[in-house]
Steps between C-alpha positions, in 0.01 A plus 500: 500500500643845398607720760522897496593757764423813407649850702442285783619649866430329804599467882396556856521858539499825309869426386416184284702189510495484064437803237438508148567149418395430114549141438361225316534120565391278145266195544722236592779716583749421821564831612717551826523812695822552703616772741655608818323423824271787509508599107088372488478194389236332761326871477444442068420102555229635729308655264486220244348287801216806615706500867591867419321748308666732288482834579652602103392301160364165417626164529304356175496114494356365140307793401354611830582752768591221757355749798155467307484187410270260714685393827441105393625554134841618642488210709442237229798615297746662730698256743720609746823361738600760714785520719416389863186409464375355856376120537153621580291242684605160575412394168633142311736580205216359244238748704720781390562446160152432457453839602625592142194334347222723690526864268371255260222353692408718818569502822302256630476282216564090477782422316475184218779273412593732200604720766655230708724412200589858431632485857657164553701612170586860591642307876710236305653785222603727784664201629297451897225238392670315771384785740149532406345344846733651696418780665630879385603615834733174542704611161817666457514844356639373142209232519231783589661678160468201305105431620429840474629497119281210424193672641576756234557211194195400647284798420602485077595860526547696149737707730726407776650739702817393732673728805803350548373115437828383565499602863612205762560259224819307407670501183344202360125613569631937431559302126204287494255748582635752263491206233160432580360890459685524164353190308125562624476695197322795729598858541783547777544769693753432744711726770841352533825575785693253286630695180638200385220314493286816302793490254465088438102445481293880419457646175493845589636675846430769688721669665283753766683757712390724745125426355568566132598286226895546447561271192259220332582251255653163442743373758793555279436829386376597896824347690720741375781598759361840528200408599661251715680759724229821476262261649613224668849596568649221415731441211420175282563296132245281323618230359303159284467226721687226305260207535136722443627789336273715718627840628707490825612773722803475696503822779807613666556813743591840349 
């Protein structure tokens, strides 16, 4: 699903968090948004996911003002994984993911064994179909991540938005997940602290400073060392990894 931000500002007080950010994401498109702590990342995911308003612009998702659209629309077609999200109640694993099925059904709706099989396969692609009676509140952090991310393959999003999905995970599941988003053939928005994992799996980053857009574009023409050092301060090379041939970027102090 096509993605547009238009002169959007947003934030928690008169200063806002992001200004005049003109962007657009293409169906299908894995688009990852990096920054300094701070630069507005979370602030700009929040208003694809209606958890903050904007106070400048449009966020347009297809053809529609997302902030007008009908509550349960957005629901059916945007998924979300944000970055701590709590274990809620003392559901089972299965319980939560199923949670993913009800924007498409109601709240208090029976699910049918379509829905069971959307689930059971969403548990075993994220990898934790071995978890699915145990209870969330039992798992580890990098499990809750994983469960969580199948409750979001579970709701068939046309857009999935991830804050930092690669919080408390290891380096096998950091690659799996990241795997995962990029073959479901959806559009990805996705914030990243890893630079070189936005150089090896998005199409497009953006770089956001200080709330504004500093440079957009494919990884290799973003990861330029001037960039590099204006906004991360760090000094860095990209290089082809020799076995994929995907972009790699090797950071070193100043």
């Amino acid at each position: 699903m096509k993605l547009a931000f238009a002169g959007v500002g947003a934030g928690y007080t008169d200063v806002p968090a992001v200004r005049d950010v003109d962007v657009s994401v293409a169906e299908g498109e894995f688009v990852a948004l990096v920054g300094p702590n701070g630069s507005g990342k979370s602030t700009l995911l929040k208003t694809v996911y209606r958890a903050l308003k904007p106070s400048a612009g449009q966020v347009v998702l297809g053809d529609d003002d997302l902030w007008r659209a009908p509550r349960r629309d957005v629901a059916r077609a945007v998924a979300v994984l944000g970055q701590d999200q709590p274990g809620g109640f003392d559901f089972t694993v299965r319980e939560a993911v199923a949670l993913g099925r009800y924007p498409h059904h109601g709240p208090f709706a029976r699910l049918g064994p379509a829905d069971a099989k959307i689930v059971d396969e969403a548990l075993e692609r994220c990898g934790c179909g071995h978890l699915a009676d145990r209870s969330l509140a039992t798992l580890s952090g990098g499990e809750r991540q994983r469960v969580l991310f199948a409750r979001a393959l579970a709701q068939r999003p046309r857009l999935l938005v991830l804050d930092e999905p690669t919080n408390h995970l290891d380096p096998r599941h950091q690659i799996a997940v990241l795997e995962l988003a990029t073959s479901l053939g959806v559009t990805v928005l996705a914030a990243l602290h890893s630079l070189d994992l936005a150089a090896q799996y998005a199409d497009t980053v953006l770089v956001l400073d200080a709330g504004r857009i500093h440079r957009s574009g494919p990884p290799r023409d973003v990861f330029e060392p001037q960039v590099l050092r204006e906004v991360f301060g760090v000094g860095g090379t990209l290089v082809d990894d020799p076995v994929t041939g995907a972009a790699r970027l090797l950071l070193r102090p100043l």
